[in-house]
N, C-alpha and C positions, 0 to 999 in steps of 0.2 A: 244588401237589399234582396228580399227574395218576396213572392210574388204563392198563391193559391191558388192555380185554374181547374177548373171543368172543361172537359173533352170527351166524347166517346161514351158519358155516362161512369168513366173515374175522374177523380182529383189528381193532382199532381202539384208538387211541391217544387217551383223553378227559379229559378234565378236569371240574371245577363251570365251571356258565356258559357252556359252546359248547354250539351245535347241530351235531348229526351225521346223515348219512341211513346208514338202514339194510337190509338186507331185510327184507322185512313183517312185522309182528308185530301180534300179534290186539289187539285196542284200538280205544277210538275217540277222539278227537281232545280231551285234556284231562285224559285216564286217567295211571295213574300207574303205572309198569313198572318192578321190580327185575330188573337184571340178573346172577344169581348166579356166569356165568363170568367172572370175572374172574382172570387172569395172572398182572397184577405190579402194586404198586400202592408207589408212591415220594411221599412226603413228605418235600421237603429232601433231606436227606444221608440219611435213611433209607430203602432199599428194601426191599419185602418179595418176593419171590419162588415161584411157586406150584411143586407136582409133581405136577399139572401146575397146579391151583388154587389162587389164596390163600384157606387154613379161615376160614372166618367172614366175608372181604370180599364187600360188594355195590353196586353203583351204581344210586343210584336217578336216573330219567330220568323227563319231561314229554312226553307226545307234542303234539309240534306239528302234524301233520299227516300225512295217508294221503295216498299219490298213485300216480301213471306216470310214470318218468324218459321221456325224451324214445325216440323210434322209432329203432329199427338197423335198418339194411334187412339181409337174408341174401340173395344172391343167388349159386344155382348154377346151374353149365352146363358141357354137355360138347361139345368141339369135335367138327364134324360128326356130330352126331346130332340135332341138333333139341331136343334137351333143354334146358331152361331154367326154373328155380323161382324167381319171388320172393316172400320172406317180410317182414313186419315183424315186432320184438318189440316191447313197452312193459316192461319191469320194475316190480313195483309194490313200490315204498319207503316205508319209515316214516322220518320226518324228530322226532329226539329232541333235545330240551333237558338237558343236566346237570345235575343239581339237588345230589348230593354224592356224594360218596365215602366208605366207609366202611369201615376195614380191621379 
């Protein structure tokens, strides 16, 4: 059984039992988060199919962890002008557990 959410403005493809990172979501570390956009959500040879949601499905998820994904540097510049900016970002992710699916 695997399960289609929306989060963050991406999709993700989950199942019971993987962990996934996510965009941040309010929680702290052992909370327990239903996620009600869900897609599409297939059991076997049965699909169910959303328009755009599936009515009634939800996956509930474990937060394992708050964090910083690793630094991107941004670097701009304009030839012969002197101009030059550099930036770092951290992105901060939620890292979830599958706990089930439920259509």
């Amino acid at each position: 059984m695997y399960a289609i959410i929306r989060t963050g403005g991406k999709q993700y493809q989950v199942a019971p039992g993987e962990h996934v990172r996510v965009e941040k979501l309010v929680g702290e570390v052992g909370d327990t988060v239903e996620l009600a956009d869900v897609l599409m959500v297939a059991d076997g040879s049965e699909v169910k199919l959303g328009q755009p949601m599936v009515e009634g499905a939800k996956v509930t998820a474990r937060i394992v962890e708050q964090g910083k994904a690793k630094k991107v540097l941004v670097f701009k510049k304009k030839r012969r002008k002197g101009y030059q900016v550099k930036n770092g970002h951290r992105q901060m992710y939620t890292a979830l557990e599958i706990k089930e699916i439920s259509a």
